[in-house]
DRENDO-1510 file (C-alpha; in Angstrom, 1 decimal, always signed):
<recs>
REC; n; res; u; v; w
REC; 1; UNK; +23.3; -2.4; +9.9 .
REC; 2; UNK; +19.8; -1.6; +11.8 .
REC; 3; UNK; +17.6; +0.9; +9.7 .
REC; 4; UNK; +15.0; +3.0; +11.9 .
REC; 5; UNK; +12.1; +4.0; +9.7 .
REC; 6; UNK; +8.4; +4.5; +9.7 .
REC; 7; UNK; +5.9; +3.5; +6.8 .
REC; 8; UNK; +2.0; +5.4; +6.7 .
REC; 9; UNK; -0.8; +3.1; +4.9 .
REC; 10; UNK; -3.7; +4.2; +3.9 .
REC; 11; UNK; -6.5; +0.9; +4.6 .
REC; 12; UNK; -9.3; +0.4; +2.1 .
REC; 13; UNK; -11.2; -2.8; +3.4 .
REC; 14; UNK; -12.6; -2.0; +6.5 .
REC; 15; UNK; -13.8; -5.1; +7.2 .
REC; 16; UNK; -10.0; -6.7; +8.2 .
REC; 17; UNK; -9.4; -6.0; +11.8 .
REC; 18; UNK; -6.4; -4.4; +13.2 .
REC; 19; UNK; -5.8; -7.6; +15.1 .
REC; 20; UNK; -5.7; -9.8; +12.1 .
REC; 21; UNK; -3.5; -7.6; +10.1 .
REC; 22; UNK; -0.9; -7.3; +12.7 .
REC; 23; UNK; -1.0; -11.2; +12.5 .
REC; 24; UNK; -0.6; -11.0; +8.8 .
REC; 25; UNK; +2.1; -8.2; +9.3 .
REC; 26; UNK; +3.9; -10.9; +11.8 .
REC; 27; UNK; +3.9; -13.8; +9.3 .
REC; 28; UNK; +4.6; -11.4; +6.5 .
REC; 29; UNK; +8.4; -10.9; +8.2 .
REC; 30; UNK; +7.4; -7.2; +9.4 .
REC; 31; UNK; +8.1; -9.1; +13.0 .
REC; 32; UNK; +10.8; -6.0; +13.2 .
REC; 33; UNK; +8.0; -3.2; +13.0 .
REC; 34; UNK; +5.7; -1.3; +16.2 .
REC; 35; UNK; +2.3; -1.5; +14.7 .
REC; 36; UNK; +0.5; +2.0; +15.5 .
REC; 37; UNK; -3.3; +1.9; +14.2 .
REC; 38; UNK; -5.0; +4.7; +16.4 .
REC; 39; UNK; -6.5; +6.2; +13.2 .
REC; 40; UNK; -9.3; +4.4; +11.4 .
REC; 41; UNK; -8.5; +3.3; +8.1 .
REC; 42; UNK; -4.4; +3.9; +8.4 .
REC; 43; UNK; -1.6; +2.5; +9.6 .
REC; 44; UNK; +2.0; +3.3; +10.3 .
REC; 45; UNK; +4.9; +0.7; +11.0 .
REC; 46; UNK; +8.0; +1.9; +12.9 .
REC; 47; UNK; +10.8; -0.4; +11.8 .
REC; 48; UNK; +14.1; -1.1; +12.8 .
REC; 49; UNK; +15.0; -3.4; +10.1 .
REC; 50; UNK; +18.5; -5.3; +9.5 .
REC; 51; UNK; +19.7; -5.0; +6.3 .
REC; 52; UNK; +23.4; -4.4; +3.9 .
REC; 53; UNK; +21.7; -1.2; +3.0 .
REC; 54; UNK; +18.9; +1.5; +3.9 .
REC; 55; UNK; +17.4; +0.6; +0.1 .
REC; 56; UNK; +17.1; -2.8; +0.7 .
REC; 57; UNK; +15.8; -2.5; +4.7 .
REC; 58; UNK; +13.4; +0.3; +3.4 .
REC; 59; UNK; +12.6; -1.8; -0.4 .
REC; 60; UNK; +12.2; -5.2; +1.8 .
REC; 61; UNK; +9.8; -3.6; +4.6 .
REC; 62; UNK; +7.2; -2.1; +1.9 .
REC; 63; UNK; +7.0; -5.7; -0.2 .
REC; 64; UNK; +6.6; -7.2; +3.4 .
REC; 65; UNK; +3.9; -4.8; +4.2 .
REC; 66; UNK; +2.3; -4.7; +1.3 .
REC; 67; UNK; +2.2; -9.1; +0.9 .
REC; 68; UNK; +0.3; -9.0; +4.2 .
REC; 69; UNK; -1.7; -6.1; +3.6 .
REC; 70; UNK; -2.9; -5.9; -0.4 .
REC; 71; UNK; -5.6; -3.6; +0.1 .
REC; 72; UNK; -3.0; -1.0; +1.9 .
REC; 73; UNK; -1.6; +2.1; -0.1 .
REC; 74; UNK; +1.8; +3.5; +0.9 .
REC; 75; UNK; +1.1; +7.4; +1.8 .
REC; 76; UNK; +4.3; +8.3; +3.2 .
REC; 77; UNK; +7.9; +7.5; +4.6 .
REC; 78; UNK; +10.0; +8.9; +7.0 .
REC; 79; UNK; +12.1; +10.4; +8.1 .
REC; 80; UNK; +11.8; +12.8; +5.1 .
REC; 81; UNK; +10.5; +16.4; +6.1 .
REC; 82; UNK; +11.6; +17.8; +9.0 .
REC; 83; UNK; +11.8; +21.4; +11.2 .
REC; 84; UNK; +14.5; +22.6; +12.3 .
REC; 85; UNK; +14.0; +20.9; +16.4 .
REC; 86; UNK; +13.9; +17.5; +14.5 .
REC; 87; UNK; +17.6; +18.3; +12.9 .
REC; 88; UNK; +18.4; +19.5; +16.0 .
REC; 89; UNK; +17.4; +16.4; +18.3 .
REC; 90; UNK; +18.9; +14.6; +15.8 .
REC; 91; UNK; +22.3; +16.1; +15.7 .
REC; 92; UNK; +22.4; +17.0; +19.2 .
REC; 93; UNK; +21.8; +20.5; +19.0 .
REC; 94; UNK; +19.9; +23.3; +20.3 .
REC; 95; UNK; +16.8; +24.4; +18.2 .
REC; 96; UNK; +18.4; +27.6; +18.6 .
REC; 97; UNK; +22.1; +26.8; +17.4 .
REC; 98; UNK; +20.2; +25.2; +14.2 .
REC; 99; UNK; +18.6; +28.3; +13.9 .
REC; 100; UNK; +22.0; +30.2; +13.9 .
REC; 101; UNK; +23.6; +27.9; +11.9 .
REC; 102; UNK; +20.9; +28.4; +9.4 .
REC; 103; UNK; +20.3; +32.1; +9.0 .
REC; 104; UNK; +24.2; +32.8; +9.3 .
REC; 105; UNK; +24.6; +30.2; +6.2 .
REC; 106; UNK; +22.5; +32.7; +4.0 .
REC; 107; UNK; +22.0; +31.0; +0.4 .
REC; 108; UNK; +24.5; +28.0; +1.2 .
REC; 109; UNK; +21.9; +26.4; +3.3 .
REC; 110; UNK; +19.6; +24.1; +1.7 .
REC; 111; UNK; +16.4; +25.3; +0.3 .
REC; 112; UNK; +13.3; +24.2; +2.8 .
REC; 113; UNK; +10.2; +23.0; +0.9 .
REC; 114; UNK; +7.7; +24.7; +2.7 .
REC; 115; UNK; +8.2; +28.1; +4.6 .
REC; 116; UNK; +5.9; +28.6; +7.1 .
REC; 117; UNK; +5.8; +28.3; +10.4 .
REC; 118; UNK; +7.8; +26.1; +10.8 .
REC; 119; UNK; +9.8; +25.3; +7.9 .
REC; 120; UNK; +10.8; +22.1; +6.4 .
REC; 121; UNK; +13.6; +20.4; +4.9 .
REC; 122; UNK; +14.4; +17.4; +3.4 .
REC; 123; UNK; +16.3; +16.1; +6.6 .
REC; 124; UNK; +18.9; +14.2; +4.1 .
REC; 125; UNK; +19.7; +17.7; +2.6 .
REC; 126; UNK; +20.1; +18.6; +6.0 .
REC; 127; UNK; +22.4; +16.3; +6.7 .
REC; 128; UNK; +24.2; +16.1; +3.8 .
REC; 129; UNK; +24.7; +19.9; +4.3 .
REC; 130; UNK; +25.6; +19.6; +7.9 .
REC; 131; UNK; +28.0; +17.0; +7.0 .
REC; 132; UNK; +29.8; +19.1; +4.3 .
REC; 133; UNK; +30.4; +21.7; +7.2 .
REC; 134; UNK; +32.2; +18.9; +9.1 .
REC; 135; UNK; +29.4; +17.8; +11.3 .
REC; 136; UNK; +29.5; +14.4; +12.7 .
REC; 137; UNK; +26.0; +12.8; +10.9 .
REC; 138; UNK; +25.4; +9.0; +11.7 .
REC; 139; UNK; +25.5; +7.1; +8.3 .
REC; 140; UNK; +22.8; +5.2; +9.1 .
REC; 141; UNK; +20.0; +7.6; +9.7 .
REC; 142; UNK; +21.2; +10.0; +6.2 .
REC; 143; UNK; +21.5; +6.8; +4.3 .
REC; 144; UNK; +17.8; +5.8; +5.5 .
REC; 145; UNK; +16.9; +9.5; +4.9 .
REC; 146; UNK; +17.8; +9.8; +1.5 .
REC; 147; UNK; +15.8; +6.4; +1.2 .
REC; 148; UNK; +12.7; +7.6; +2.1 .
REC; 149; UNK; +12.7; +10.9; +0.7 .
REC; 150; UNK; +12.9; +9.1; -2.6 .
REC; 151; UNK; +10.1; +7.0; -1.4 .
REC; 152; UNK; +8.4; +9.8; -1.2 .
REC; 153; UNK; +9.3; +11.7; -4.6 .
REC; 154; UNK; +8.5; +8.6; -6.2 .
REC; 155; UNK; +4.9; +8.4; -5.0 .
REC; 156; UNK; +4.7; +12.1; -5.6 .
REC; 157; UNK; +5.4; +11.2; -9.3 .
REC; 158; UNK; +3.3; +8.2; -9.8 .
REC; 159; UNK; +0.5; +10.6; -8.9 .
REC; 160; UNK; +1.0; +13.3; -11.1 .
REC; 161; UNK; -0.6; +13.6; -14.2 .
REC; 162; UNK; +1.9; +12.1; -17.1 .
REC; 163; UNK; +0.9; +15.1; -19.6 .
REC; 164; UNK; +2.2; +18.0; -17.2 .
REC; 165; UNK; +5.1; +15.9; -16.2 .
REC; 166; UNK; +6.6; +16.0; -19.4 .
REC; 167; UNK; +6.0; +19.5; -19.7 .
REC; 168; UNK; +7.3; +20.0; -16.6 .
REC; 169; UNK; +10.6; +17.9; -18.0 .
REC; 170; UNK; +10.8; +20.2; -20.6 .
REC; 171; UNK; +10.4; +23.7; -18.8 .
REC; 172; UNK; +12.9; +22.5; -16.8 .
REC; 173; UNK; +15.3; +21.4; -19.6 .
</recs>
């Protein structure tokens, strides 16, 4: 199955040109990824990668990356947080049906992570919830969802200071 997904590097030697580490990124097997650099020192990969599963496509893409790129640092995955157009466009919907479907779901919707303007959701939450409510979802994109939101947990948790983790842990116990 094909696997659409997007990668964010942060770049730390300056002195490798975009050129060259699209070449690297080439012989590295990322062959499957659109190469956007228009901000200096990052760069994000859109892949549609061929794999059995969204763990592997996902897994294989950021060893790729990172063989051709050692000086890179994953900073984020997606599709992970998304507003409620995103879920929208994704399930075919109007922003404003979303809306609906939201609000009239009171506390049996899932929780956003930030509320503001706008909101966002996990989008596999969304999906899975969706889903559950006997929405068509394609496999593919809640299997790559749920994928790179725990991309993106686990960086989360490699950065946080070990100490208040395991306070955290047992708070939360």
């Amino acid at each position: 199955m094909a696997y659409d997904f997007t990668l964010r590097f942060r770049l730390t030697d300056a002195t490798i040109s975009s050129s060259d580490r699209v070449e690297r990124l080439f012989e590295a097997g990322c062959d499957d990824a659109l190469v956007g650099a228009g901000q200096a020192g990052k760069m994000a990969l859109a892949f549609t990668r061929s794999a059995a599963s969204a763990r592997e496509a996902v897994l294989s893409a950021i060893s790729d990356a990172r063989g051709a790129m050692p000086d890179a640092q994953l900073i984020g995955a997606s599709p992970d947080l998304v507003g409620l157009t995103e879920v929208a466009g994704i399930m075919g919907f109007s922003r404003q049906n979303m809306r609906k479907l939201i609000v009239g779901s009171g506390e049996h919707a899932p929780a956003s992570v930030h509320e503001s303007t706008p909101s966002l959701w996990h989008l596999s939450d969304m999906l899975a919830w969706l889903s559950d409510r006997g929405y068509a979802v394609d496999p593919a994109i809640a299997e790559v969802a749920g994928m790179t939101k725990q991309v993106n947990i686990a960086m989360q948790c490699a950065a946080a200071d070990p100490g208040a983790q395991r306070e955290i842990a047992e708070a939360l116990a």
